[in-house]
C-alpha positions in Angstrom: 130.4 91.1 72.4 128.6 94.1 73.5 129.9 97.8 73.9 129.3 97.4 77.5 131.2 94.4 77.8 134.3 96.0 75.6 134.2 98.8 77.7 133.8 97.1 81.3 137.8 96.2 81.5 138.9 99.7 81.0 136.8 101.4 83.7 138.7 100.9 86.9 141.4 102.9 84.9 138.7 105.5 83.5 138.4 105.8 87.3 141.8 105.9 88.6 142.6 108.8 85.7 139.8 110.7 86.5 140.5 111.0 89.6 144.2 112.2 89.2 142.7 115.0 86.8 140.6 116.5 88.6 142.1 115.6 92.3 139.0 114.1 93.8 137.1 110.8 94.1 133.5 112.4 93.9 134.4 114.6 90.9 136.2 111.8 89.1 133.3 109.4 89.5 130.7 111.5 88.5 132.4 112.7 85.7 133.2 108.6 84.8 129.4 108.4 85.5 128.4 111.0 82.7 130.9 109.3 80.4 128.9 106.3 80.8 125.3 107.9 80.5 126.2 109.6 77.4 127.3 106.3 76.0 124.2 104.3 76.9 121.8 107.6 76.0 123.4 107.8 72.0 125.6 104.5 71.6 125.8 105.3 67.9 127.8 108.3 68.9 130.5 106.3 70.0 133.7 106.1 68.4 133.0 102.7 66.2 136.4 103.2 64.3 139.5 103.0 66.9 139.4 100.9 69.5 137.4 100.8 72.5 139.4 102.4 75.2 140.7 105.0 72.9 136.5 105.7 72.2 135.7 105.5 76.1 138.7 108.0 76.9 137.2 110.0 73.9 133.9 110.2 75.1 134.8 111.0 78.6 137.2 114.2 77.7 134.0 115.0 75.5 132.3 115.5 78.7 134.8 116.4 80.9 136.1 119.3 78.3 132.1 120.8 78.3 131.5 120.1 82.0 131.6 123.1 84.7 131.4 120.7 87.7 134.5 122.4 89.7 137.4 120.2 90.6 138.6 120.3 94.2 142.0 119.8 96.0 142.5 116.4 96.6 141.5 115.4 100.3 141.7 111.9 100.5 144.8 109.8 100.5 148.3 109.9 102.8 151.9 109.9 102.1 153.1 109.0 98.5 149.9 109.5 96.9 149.0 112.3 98.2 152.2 114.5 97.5 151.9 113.4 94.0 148.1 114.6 93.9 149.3 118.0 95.0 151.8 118.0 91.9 149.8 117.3 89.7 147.1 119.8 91.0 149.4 122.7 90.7 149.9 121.7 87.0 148.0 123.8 84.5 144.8 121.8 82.8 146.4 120.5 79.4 149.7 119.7 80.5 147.9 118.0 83.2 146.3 115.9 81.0 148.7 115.2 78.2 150.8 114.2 81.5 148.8 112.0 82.6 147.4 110.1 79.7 150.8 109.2 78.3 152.7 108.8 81.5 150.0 107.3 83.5 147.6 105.8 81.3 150.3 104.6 78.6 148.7 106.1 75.6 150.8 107.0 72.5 151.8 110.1 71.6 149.2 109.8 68.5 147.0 108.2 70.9 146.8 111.8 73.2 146.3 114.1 70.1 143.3 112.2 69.0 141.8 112.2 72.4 142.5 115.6 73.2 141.9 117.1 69.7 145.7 118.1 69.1 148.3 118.0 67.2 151.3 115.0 68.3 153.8 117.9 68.4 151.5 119.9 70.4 150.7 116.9 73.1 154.6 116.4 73.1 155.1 120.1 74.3 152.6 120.1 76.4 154.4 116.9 77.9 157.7 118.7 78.0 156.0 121.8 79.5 154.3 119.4 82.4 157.4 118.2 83.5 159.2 121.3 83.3 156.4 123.1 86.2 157.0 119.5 88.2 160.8 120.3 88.0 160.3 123.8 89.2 158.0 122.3 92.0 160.8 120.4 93.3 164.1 122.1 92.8 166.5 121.6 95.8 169.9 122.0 97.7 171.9 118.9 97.3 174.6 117.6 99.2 176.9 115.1 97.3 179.0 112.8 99.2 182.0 111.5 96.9 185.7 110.9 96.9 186.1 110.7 93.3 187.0 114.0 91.7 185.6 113.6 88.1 182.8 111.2 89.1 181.7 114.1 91.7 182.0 116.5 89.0 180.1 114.4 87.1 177.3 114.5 89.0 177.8 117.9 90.0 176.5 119.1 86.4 173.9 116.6 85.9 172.4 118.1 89.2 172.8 122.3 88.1 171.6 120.9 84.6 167.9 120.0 86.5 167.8 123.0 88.1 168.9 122.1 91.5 171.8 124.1 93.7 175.0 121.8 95.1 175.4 122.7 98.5 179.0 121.2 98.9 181.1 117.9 97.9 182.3 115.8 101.0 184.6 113.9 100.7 184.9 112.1 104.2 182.2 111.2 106.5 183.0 114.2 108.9 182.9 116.7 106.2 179.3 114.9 104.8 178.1 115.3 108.0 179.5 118.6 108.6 177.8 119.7 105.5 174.2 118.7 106.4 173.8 120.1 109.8 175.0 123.4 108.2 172.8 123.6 104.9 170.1 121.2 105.4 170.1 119.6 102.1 166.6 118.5 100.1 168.7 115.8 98.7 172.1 113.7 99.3 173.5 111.3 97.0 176.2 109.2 98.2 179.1 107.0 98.0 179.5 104.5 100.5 183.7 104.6 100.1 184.6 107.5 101.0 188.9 109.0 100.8 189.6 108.6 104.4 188.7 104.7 104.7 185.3 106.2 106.3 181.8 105.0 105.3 178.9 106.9 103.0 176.3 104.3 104.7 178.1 105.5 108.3 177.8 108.9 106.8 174.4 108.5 105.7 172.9 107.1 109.3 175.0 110.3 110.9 172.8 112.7 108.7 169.5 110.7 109.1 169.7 110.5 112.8 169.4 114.8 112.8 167.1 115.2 109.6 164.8 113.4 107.3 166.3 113.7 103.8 165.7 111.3 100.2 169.3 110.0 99.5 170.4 108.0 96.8 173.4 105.8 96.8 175.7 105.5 93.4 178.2 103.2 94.6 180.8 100.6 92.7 179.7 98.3 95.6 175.8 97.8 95.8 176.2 94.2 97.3 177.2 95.9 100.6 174.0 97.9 100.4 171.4 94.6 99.4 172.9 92.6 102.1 168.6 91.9 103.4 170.3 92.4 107.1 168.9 96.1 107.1 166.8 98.5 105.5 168.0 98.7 102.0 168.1 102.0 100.0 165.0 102.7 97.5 167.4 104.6 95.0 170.3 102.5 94.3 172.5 103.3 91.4 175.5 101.0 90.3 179.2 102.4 88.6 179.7 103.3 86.5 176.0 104.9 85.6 174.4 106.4 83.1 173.5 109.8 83.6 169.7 109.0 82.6 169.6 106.7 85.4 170.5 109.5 87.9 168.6 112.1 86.4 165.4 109.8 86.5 166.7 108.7 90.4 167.0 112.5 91.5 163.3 113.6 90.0 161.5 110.4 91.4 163.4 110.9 94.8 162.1 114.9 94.8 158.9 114.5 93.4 157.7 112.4 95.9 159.4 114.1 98.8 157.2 116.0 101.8 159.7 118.7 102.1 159.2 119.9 98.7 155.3 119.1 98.0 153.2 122.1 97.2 150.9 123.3 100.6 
């Protein structure tokens, strides 16, 4: 089998990560298209002993670590994808890509130091560091609607312990929707039993109806939320949860959320 022919399967993703580096189509192809000149102008340069997408990704941060083309700010692109672009373009260079390669791309640890030219601890702080700037991006007021004293202050401190400010803890539907008219939370999270026999999902719909705000429901009862008769919920977390699974849920609901998405 050829080198072109090796390389051939892994160039749609060449594409799709150059383009989340450097936040533009044009720059990511051309720099995709130097990658690919270089090879074919000295293909005994090219990394013979790993495999062939580690040599290809390799080769390309060769070029794009030597280049002076200019990145731009992403202008192609609408809703999810394009809040995410303008994360990840706020992010400095190397934490960018370290970010990138082993979260998008699904490289190794290893995998990143060898194509970067660093050390495995120093890709895993540059990790760390890359997620701490998205955090700061999208810190926000949170409104948590639960009936359950030590299950609200449960997830009470796993919110303050990403960085994000608890605006209140309803405990009825009123007070919930009391709550979000007067602080205009970034976030809700929800129970959809609430102390006074009222409904989260009534709550919810009350809220909704006067703001656009992510919520998340963490409910003992989920079959009343995948019933297929209405719009189900994209965050859904089941009791009892781990607190992993809501940390995760809270940073995927804010990082793709409009209200917090760098201008």
């Amino acid at each position: 089998m050829s080198l072109g022919q090796k390389l051939h399967p892994h160039l749609p993703f060449l594409r799709r990560y150059a383009r989340a580096l450097t936040g533009s189509q044009t720059h990511g192809d051309a720099y995709v298209r130097a990658t690919l000149e270089a090879i074919v102008a000295a293909p005994e340069e090219f990394p013979s002993d790993v495999d062939p997408r580690l040599g290809l990704y390799r080769t390309f941060h060769a070029i794009w670590s030597s280049s002076h083309l200019e990145d731009e700010p992403f202008a192609g692109g609408d809703g999810h994808e394009a809040i995410a672009q303008a994360r990840l373009a706020r992010l400095t260079p190397l934490p960018r890509q370290a970010l990138l390669l082993t979260a998008l791309e699904g490289f190794t640890v290893d995998d990143v130091a060898y194509l970067i030219g660093m050390d495995a601890s120093d890709v895993e702080a540059l990790v760390e560091e890359a997620l701490t700037e998205i955090e700061a991006q999208t810190r926000a007021k949170v409104l948590i609607i639960e009936d359950e004293p030590i299950i609200a202050m449960d997830i009470e401190t796993i919110v303050r312990d990403l960085g994000h400010e608890v605006t209140a803890i309803a405990v009825t539907r009123e007070d919930a929707v009391r709550e979000a008219m007067a602080e205009r939370p970034g976030l809700v999270l929800a129970d959809i039993q609430l102390a006074d026999d009222s409904s989260g999902i009534d709550a919810v719909k009350d809220i909704l109806s006067e703001i656009s705000v992510p919520v998340i429901f963490i409910t003992a009862f989920p079959e009343r939320l995948l019933t297929g008769e209405r719009p189900e919920p994209t965050f859904l977390i089941t009791k009892p949860f781990q607190r992993s699974t809501v940390k995760a849920a809270i940073s995927q609901a804010l990082f793709f959320d409009q209200a917090t998405a760098p201008a």
